[in-house]
C-alpha positions as CSV (number, residue, x, y, z in Angstrom):
1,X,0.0,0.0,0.0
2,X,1.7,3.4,-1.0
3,X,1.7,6.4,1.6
4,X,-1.0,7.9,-0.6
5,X,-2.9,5.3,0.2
6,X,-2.9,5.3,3.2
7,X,-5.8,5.8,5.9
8,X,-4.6,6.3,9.5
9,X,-7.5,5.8,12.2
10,X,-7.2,7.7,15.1
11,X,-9.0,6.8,18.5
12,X,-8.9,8.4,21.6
13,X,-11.3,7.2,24.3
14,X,-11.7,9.5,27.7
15,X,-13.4,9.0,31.1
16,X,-15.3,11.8,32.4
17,X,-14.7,12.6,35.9
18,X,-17.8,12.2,37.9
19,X,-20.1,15.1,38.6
20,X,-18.5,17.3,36.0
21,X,-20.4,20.5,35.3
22,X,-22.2,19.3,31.6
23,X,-21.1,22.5,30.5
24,X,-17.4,22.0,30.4
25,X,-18.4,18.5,28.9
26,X,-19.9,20.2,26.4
27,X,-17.3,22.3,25.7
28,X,-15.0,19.4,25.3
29,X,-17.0,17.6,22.6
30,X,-17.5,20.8,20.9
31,X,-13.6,21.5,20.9
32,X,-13.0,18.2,19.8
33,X,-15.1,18.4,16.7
34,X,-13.8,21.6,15.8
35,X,-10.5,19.8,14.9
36,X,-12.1,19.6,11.8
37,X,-11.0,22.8,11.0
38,X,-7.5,22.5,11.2
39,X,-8.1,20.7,7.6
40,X,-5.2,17.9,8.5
41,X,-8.1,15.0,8.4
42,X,-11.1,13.8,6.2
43,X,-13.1,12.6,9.1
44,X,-13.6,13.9,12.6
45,X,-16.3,12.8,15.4
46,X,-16.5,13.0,18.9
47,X,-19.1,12.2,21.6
48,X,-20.5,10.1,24.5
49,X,-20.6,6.5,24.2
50,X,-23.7,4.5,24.0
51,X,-22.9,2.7,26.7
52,X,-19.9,2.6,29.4
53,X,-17.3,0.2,27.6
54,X,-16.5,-3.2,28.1
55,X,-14.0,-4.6,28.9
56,X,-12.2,-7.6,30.8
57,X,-10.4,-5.2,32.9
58,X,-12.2,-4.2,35.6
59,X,-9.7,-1.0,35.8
60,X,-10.8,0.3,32.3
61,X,-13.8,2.3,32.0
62,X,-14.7,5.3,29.5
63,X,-17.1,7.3,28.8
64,X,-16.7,9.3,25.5
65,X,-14.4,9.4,22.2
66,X,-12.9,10.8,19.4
67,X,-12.4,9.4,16.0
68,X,-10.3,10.7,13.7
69,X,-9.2,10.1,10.1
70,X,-6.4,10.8,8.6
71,X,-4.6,10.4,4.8
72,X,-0.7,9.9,6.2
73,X,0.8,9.9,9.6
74,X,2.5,13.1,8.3
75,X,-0.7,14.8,8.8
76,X,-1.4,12.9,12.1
77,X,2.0,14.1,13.5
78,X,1.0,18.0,12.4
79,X,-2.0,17.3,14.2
80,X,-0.5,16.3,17.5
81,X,1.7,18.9,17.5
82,X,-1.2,21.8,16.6
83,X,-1.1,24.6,19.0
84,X,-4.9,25.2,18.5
85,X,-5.1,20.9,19.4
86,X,-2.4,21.4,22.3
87,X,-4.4,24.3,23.8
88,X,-7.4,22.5,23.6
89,X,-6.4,19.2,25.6
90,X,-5.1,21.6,27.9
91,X,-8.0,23.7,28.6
92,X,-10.9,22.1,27.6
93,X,-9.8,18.1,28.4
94,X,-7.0,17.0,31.0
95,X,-9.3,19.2,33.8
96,X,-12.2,17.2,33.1
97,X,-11.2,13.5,32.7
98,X,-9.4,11.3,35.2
99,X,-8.5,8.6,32.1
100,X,-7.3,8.3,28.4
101,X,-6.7,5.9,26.1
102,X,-5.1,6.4,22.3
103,X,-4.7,3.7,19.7
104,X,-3.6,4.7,15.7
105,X,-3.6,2.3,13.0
106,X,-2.5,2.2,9.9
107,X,-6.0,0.9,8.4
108,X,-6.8,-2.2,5.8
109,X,-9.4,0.0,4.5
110,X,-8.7,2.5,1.9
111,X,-11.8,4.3,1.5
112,X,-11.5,8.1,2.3
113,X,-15.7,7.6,2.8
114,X,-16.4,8.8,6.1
115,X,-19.0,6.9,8.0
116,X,-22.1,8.1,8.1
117,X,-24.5,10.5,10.2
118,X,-26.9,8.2,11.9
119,X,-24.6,4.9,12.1
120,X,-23.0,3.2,14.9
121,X,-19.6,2.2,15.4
122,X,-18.4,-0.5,17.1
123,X,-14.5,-0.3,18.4
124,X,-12.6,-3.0,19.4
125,X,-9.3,-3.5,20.9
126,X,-7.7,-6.4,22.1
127,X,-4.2,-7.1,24.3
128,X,-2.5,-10.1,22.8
129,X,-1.1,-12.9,25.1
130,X,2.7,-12.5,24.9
131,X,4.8,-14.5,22.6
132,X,1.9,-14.7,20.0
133,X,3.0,-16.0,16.6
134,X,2.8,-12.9,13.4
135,X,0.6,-16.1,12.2
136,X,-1.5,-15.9,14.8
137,X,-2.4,-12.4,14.2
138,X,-3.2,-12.8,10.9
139,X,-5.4,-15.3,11.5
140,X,-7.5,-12.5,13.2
141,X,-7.1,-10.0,10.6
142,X,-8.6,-12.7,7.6
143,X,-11.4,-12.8,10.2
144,X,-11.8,-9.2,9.8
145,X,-11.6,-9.2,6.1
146,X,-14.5,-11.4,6.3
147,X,-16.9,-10.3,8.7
148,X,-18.6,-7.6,5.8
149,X,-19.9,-10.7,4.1
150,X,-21.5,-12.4,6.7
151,X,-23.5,-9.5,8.2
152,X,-25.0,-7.1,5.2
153,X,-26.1,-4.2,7.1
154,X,-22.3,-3.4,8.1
155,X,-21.1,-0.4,5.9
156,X,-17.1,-0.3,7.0
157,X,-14.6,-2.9,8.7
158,X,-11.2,-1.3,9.6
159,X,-8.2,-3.2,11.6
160,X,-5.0,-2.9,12.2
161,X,-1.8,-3.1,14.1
162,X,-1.7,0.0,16.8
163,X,1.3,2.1,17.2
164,X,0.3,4.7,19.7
165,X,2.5,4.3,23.2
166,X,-0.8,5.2,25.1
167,X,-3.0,2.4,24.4
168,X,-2.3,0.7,27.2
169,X,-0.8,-2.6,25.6
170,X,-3.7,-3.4,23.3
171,X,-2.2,-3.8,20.3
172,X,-5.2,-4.9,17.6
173,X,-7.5,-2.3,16.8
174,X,-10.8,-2.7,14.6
175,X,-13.9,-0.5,13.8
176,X,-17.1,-2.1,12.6
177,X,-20.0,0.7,10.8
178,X,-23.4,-0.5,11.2
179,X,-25.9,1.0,9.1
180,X,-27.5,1.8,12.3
181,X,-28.4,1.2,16.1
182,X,-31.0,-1.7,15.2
183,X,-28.4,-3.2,12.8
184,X,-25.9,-3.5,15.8
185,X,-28.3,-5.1,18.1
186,X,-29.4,-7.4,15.0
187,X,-25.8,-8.7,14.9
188,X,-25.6,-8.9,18.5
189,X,-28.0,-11.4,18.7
190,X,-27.2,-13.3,15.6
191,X,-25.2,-16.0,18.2
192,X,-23.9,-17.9,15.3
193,X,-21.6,-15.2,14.0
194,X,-20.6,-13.3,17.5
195,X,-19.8,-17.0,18.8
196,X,-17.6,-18.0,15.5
197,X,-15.7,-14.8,16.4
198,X,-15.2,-15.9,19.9
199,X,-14.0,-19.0,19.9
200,X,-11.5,-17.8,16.7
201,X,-9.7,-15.0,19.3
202,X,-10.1,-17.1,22.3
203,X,-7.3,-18.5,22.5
204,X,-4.7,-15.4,21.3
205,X,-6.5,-12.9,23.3
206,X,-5.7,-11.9,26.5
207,X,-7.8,-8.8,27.3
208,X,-10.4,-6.8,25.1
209,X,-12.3,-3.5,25.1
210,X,-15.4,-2.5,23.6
211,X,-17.0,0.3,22.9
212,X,-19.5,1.4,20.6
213,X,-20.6,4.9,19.2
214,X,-23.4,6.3,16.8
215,X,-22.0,9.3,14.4
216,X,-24.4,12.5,15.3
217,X,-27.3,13.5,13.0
218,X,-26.6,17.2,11.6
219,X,-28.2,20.0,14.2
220,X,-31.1,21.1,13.4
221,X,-31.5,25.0,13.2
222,X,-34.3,26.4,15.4
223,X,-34.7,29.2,12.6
């Protein structure tokens, strides 16, 4: 894949203190999204999560995220080191949150669509058991390359291979678009494929985290 290519995902997961004022939460989803402006990415979202995430550590827990989309690590690097991004996690982010996760991947998917208003993603990330085989993780990897066909109403599968130093040792990043909310829950309950999945990672994975998010519908003026 040429640097051209390239998409690089961008996920940064928070934990809002408790008993925040919801105005400086506010203000912090509203500073996220305006990283859009800086022009360095072709997709940003942030928000709350659906739910509290999941995970088999009973020390991880978040609350909201970003996502982030980006055409080279060039641009991702120009991006961290933003003043107008700098002055934001100062002000508007490190006050308010008592956690924070970031994974980056360099993704499989090549589309510069961004997902849509209205659909949900799911994140996953998983910790690897030490010592695992490059074989082993490419087992996991054709898994994700196959998922789309089994489940119609999913609209995006990304994964790949984190290289962020703060994502806490999970190392396998993924991002499933569902069509929408229903569509999630639909392939919740399908037990056929969510238990095929299972018992393919069960034996590499160590610990995994889960969250899921729905991409905001455009505000609606009150004019």
């Amino acid at each position: 894949m040429s640097t051209q290519d390239q998409i690089i995902e961008h996920i940064v997961l928070f934990n809002v203190k408790p008993d925040v004022d919801p105005t400086k939460v506010a203000a912090m989803i509203d500073g996220l999204n305006r990283m859009a402006s800086l022009d360095l990415s072709i997709h940003v979202s942030a928000g709350e999560l659906l739910s509290r995430s999941r995970s088999d550590s009973d020390s991880l827990t978040f609350s909201h995220i970003m996502h982030t989309r980006f055409t080279s690590n060039d641009n991702l690097q120009v991006y961290y080191t933003h003043p107008e991004h700098l002055r934001m996690v100062s002000e508007n982010i490190h006050p308010i949150i008592d956690d924070i996760m970031i994974v980056d991947w360099i993704s499989n998917n090549i589309s510069h669509e961004a997902p849509k208003p209205g659909s949900v993603m799911r994140v996953t990330l998983l910790k690897l058991k030490e010592d695992l085989l490059e074989n082993e993780k490419s087992k996991f990897f054709e898994m994700m390359e196959g998922i789309k066909n089994q489940f119609k109403a999913i609209e995006q599968v990304s994964f790949g291979e984190n290289f962020h130093a703060m994502a806490k040792g999970y190392s396998i990043s993924s991002i499933v678009v569902f069509s929408g909310f229903s569509y999630l829950e639909a392939f919740d309950s399908d037990a056929g494929i969510v238990n095929s999945i299972k018992e393919k990672v069960k034996d590499s994975v160590e610990t995994e985290l889960v969250v899921d998010y729905m991409i905001p519908l455009p505000k609606v003026s009150d004019d």
